[in-house]
C-alpha positions in Angstrom: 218.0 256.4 226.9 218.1 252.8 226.5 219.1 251.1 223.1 219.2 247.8 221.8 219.3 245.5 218.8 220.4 242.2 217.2 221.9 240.2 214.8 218.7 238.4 212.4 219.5 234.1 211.8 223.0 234.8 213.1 224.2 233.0 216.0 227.4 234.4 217.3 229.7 233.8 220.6 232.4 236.9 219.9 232.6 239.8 218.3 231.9 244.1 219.4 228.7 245.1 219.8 228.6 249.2 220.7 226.5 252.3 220.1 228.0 254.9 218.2 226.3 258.7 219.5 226.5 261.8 217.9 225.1 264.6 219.5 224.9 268.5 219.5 228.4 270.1 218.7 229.4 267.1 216.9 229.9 265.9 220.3 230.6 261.8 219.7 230.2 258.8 222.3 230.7 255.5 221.9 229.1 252.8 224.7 229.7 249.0 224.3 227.8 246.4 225.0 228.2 242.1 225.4 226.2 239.9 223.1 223.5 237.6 224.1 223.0 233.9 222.5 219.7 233.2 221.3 218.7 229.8 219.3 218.4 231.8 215.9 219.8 235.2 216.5 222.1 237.0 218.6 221.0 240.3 220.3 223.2 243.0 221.7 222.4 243.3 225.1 220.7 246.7 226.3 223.1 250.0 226.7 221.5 252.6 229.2 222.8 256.1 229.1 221.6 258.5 231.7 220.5 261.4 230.0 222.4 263.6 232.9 225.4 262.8 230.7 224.3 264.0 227.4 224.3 267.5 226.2 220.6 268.9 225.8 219.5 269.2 222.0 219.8 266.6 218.9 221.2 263.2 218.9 221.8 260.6 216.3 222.8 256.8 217.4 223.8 254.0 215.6 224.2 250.3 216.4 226.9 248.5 215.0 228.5 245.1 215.5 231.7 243.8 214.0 233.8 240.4 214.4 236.0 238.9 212.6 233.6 236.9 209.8 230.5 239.5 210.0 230.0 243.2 210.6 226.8 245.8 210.4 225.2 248.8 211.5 221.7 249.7 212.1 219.4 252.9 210.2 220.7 256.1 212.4 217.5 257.0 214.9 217.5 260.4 216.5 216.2 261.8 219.6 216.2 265.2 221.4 217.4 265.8 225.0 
């Protein structure tokens, strides 16, 4: 599973950047992730998460980035295992 995202006409040097999983069970996950400078933007770089380690059946994920001056999440996507 890979996921990624960014920040639109932001250009930031620090802040969190992580993936927030929820998964069959109500099983939860959290991966973080480093940001990547751009001229206009800032992305979050790509997580990969071997589906070995996730339970078979439903997922949700989330994208969310917080620092000290901005903070947001992405829509929810889901996916099956």
């Amino acid at each position: 599973v890979y996921i990624r995202g960014g920040i639109d006409n932001a250009v930031v040097s620090d802040g969190n950047c992580y993936a927030e999983l929820t998964g069959p069970e109500g099983v939860s996950l959290r991966k973080d992730t480093t940001l990547l400078q751009n001229p206009s933007t800032t992305d979050c770089r790509t997580i990969s998460i071997n589906t070995s380690q996730l339970r078979e059946g439903a997922w949700t994920v989330r994208l969310i980035y917080s620092s000290d001056t901005l903070e947001g999440k992405s829509n929810e996507a889901s996916f099956d295992i």
